[in-house]
Phi, psi and omega in degrees: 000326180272331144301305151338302207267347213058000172323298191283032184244317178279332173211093154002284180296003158251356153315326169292339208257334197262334178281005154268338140317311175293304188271342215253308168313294166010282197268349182292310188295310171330312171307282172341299195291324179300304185306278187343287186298326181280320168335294186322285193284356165296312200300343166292333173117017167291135187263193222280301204305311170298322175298319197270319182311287197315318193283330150315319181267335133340276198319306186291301206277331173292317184276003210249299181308294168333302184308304195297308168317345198273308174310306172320308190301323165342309174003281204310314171327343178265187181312139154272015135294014182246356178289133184211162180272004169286306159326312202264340181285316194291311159302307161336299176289335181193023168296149167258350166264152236210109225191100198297302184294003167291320183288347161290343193312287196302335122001271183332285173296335154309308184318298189311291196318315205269330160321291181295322195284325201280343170072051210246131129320149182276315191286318188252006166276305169330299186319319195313298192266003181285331211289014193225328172338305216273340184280308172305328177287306201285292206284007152261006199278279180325357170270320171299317175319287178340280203296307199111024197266350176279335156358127175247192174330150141308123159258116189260116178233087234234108196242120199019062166108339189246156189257124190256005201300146153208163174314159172270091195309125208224349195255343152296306153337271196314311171303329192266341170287339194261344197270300168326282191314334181288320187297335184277302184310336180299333176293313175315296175327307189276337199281330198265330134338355213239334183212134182292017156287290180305324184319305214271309227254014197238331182315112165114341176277326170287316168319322184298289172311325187302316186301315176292324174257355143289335172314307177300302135012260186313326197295305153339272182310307169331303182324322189231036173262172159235112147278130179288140142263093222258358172182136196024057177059003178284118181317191166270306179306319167277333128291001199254000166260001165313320170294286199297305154332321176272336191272007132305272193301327174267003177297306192312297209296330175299312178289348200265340174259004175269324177263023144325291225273335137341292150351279193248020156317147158283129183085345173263176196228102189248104173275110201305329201280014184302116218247357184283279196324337192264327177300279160358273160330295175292315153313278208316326197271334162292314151350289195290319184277357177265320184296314156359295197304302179318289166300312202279358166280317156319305188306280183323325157279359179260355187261336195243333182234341182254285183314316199046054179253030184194091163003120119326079185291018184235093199201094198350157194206167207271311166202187194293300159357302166288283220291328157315310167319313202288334189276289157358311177279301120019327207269005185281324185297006173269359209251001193266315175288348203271311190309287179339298184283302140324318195290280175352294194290305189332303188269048182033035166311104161318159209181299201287356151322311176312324166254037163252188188279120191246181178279168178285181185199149172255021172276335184319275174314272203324318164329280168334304183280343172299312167337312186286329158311305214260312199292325167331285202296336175308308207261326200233337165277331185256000155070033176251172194231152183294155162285185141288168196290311178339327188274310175352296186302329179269342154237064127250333167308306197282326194285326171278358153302283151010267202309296230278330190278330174313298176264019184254355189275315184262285212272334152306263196284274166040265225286337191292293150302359186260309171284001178259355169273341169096009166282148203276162181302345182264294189308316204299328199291290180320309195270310157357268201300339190285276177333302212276344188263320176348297177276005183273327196286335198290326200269297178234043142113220204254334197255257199334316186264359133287007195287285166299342157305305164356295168296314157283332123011283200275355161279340163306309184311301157341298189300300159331283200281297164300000000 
């Protein structure tokens, strides 16, 4: 904000008041997390002495490691022929970039260390202490919001006649994403915690989980940063959460085989109705199916806008030929509904309920006049013109792909698995339509994709009422 805005140009001294600000939340939020985590863990059944030792040593030792891990990583950012252990050394000591998941590295392996000497499960101190990481991240996130070193793009933004343009608070974003992640995982945490069954055969899934879903996140979030692009147009921060999805995602294929095997022990009784264990399930599966979304939502914009090895199909097209062409480019976006409804069936989401004849709604009509609305300003504010009737058959073909992949993707499994997750009918609504707006703001900027939140909003409603 103070860079962005130029406060700090005009008065010097607060580039001082805000890096005092910056590191001072830092070590405040550590403290924090350290109280936080030895609590946690008496109550797991760890005693007082060892618990309060581990938070000490958390407390002294994270932020020194952190920093310096963080400064390494400045590496990566160069050539890699330019890469050396002089490079890692030189950054390390005087490096200026700064990078959160780097700073966890080193943190991270000190925990394991602090395991073996305390004689710790491994698996349920990560969880612990992975499940408050994303709540210590949000609240250093505000400091960054302050200064301004996290900033994403200029959004050139014109909402009748007036200019509305601004940076992209990217460091707002990350607060509101890390506090969501904290809130599940904190659900995981207790669900898997709560019995020594779930305890035993679940140890390690919030850990699992913060990577996968910061992973995705960040991946995300990357789209509307300014970043160097170091490979196949992809940042640095975004391959390395890429690693973290995959390193999240093989935790998981571990646990999904201890309770198999659980499972199908001889002499043991594995009860379906089991509610932590079921509580459990449906998080996993709304989890799974929004990173899903996510990353194939990148994937898309990045193949049609950074690479460009692949058509944007809703896009003027030169004559009837192309505009056919078009429905082709269009047929990979069918694989987001396809998933969506397998995703369903796996974890046994009922679903063909869905497709009968619902009741009427006058939310229905409010649709209609938005619809109506957005074409009005399309044919009469913005001056563009219909084709010949010839071009019809193929955007009707396109529109009803389109309509049919949206809504079996969002306003079905979405919202569908968000509410069997205990999420209430308005958030369920809200992060729907937000995942469903996502490629609109990447694709044609900030006013379509409030457009499409709106819009999609009200299609929850829809979806609801009928």
């Amino acid at each position: 904000m103070l860079r962005y805005y130029g406060l700090a140009e005009h008065y010097p001294f607060l580039t001082t008041v805000g890096e005092i600000l910056y590191y001072s939340t830092i070590i405040g939020t550590i403290l924090l997390f350290s109280v936080l985590a030895a609590r946690k863990l008496v109550t797991l059944g760890y005693s007082n002495k060892r618990a309060v030792t581990f938070s000490i040593l958390v407390a002294v030792l994270s932020f020194p490691l952190g920093y310096y891990g963080s400064r390494a990583a400045g590496m990566f950012y160069q050539p890699v022929g330019d890469w050396s252990f002089q490079l890692l050394v030189d950054n390390m000591l005087h490096g200026h970039i700064h990078t959160f998941h780097a700073s966890i590295v080193l943190p991270l392996f000190a925990i394991l260390v602090y395991c073996r000497i305390l004689k710790f499960k491994i698996s349920e101190v990560v969880d612990t202490v992975f499940m408050y990481v994303p709540l210590a991240h949000a609240m250093g996130r505000v400091s960054c919001l302050f200064i301004g070193c996290c900033w994403g793009k200029y959004v050139p933004l014109t909402l009748w006649g007036v200019n509305l343009s601004f940076y992209n608070p990217v460091p707002l974003y990350a607060i509101i994403i890390n506090t969501g992640i904290f809130l599940v995982l904190r659900r995981v945490h207790g669900h898997i915690y709560h019995h020594a069954r779930t305890r035993e055969l679940y140890r390690g899934a919030v850990f699992a989980s913060y990577f996968v879903l910061y992973g995705a996140c960040r991946i995300v979030l990357e789209v509307f940063r300014i970043e160097r692009k170091i490979f196949f147009g992809l940042t640095n921060a975004q391959i390395v959460m890429i690693l973290f999805v995959l390193m999240g995602t093989i935790i998981f294929l571990f646990i999904y085989r201890r309770v198999m095997t659980e499972k199908h022990s001889p002499g043991r009784c594995y009860e379906q109705e089991d509610h932590d264990a079921t509580e459990l399930i449906r998080i996993f599966t709304f989890t799974g199916l929004l990173v899903v979304l996510l990353l194939f939502t990148v994937a898309a914009f990045h193949l049609t806008r950074v690479t460009f090895v692949w058509q944007w199909p809703f896009q003027p097209v030169k004559d009837l030929a192309e505009a056919y062409q078009r429905i082709g480019y269009y047929a990979p976006i069918m694989l987001m509904p396809v998933i969506s409804l397998y995703w369903l069936k796996i974890f046994n989401v009922p679903f063909m309920k869905f497709f009968k004849r619902g009741c009427f709604s006058w939310s229905i009509i409010i649709v209609f006049v938005v619809s109506a609305f957005y074409t009005f300003e399309l044919l009469f504010i913005r001056g563009l013109e219909l084709r010949g009737i010839a071009f019809w058959p193929p955007v009707l073909i396109l529109s009803a792909m389109n309509a049919f992949s949206e809504e079996i993707t969002y306003r079905l499994s979405l919202y569908e698995v968000l509410q069997r997750a205990g999420f209430s009918e308005t958030v369920s609504n809200i992060i729907q339509s937000l995942v469903y707006s996502l490629i609109h703001f990447m694709i044609a900027g900030a006013l379509l994709g409030m457009y499409s939140f709106v819009y999609g909003f009200l299609l929850g409603v829809v979806r609801r009422r009928t």
